[in-house]
N, C-alpha and C positions, 0 to 999 in steps of 0.2 A: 504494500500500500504506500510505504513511504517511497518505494523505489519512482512508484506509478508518479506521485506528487511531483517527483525532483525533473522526472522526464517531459513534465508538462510544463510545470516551470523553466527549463533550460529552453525549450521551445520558442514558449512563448518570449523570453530573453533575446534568441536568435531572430524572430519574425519581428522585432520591433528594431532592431539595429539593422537589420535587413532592410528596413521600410525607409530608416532616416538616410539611407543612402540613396536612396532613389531621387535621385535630382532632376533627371531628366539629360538630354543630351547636352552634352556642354557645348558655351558658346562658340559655335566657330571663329576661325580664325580671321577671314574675310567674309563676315558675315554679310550678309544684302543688306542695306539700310531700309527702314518700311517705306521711303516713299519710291525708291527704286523695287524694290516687291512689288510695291502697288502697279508701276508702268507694267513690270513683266506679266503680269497675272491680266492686265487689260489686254495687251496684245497678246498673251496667250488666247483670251477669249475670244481677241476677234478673228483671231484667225481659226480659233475650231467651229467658230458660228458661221464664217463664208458657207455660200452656197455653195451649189459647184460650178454655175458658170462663173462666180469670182475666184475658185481653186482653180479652176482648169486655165483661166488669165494667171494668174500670179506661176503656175509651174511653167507656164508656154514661157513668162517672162526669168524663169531659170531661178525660181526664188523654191528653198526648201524649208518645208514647213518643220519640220523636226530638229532645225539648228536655224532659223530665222530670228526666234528672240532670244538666245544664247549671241548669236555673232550681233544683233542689234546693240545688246545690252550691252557688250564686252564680259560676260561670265560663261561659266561652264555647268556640264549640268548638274557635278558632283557641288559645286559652289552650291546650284541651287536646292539639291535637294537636301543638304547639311542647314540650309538654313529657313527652309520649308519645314525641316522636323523639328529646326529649334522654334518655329515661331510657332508651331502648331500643340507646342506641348507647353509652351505657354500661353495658355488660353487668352488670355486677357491683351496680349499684343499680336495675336491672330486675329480677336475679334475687329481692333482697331484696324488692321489691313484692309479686312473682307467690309468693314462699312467704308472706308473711303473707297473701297473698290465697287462697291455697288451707286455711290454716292459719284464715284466719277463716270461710272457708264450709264447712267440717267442725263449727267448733263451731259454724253454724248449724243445721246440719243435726243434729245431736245433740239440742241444744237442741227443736226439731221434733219428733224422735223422742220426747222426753220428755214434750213437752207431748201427743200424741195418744195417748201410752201412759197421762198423765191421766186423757185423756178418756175413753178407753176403760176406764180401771178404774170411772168413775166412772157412765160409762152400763151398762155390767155390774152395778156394784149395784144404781142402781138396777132394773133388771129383775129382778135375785136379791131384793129387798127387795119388788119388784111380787107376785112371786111368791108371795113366803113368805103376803104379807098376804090374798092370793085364797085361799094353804093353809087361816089362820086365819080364816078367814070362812067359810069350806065348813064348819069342824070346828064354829064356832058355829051355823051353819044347820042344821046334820045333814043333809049332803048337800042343798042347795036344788038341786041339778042331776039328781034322782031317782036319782042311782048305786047309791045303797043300795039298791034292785031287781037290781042287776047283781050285786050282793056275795053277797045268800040265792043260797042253792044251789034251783035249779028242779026243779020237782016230778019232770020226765021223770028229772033225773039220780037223784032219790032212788031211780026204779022201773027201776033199770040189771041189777039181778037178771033180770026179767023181758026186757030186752031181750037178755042175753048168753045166754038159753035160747032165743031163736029163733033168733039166731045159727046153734047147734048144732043147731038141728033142721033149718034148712034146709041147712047144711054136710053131712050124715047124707044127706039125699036126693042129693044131686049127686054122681056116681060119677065119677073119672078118668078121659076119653078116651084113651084111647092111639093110638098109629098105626097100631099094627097092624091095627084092624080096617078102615083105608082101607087098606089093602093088596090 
């Protein structure tokens, strides 16, 4: 019994010394600074979020995705990943990363939104400007596209008298069937 006691004791002795050692990875030597974390981890993103017509442009243009933001950034991928496991194991300066990183691809994305809402105001005028100037050239031409035949009133409609009298004469001849007389 007392053997049982001592064996439980040395244990539990071993698992708490055990535990205070646990530090986590120590700090690398060239560690990433977080605001350079943060660049790599947004180009990382945007380059796994490309479609594939923009992957299939970026490899025609000889660029590789699997060493792009290592040779971008100037690191390697042991740098990163030595200090990917320090920031992740410490929770509290991973979390700060990952909210600027989210915090900066929103206002990418804004930014985005802005500039195609440019373009698009831009290509709208000019069409609205295409337009107007096609308007101004028909009223100079006086109709070059012969509309102005479609605009006079045509002779049939002017002779509508005489069509709304045959109407009624041939309405006058035609008598209502009823059912009765298939009866």
């Amino acid at each position: 019994m007392i053997l049982k006691r001592f064996i439980v004791v040395v244990v539990l002795i071993f698992t708490v010394v055990a535990c205070k050692k646990i530090n986590g990875p120590k700090k690398p030597k060239n560690l990433i600074s977080k605001d350079k974390m943060v660049d790599i981890l947004i180009d990382a993103k945007l380059i796994t979020t490309a479609n594939s017509k923009n992957k299939i442009i970026m490899r025609d243009a000889g660029l590789d995705f699997k060493t792009y933001v290592y040779e971008k950034h100037n690191i390697d991928s042991l740098q990163f990943a030595l200090s990917n496991d320090y920031y992740a194991f410490h929770m509290e300066e991973y979390e700060e990363i990952y909210t600027r990183l989210a915090d900066s691809l929103l206002e990418l994305k804004e930014e985005l939104k802005t500039i195609e809402a440019e373009e698009w105001k831009e290509k709208t005028k000019r069409e609205a400007d295409s337009l107007n100037q096609l308007l101004e050239e028909n009223k100079k031409n006086k109709d070059s596209l012969g509309l102005e035949n479609l605009i006079k009133k045509d002779s049939l409609v002017e002779d509508n008298a005489f069509f709304e009298e045959s109407v009624e004469e041939l309405e006058s001849l035609l008598e209502p069937i009823s059912d009765s007389l298939f009866q």
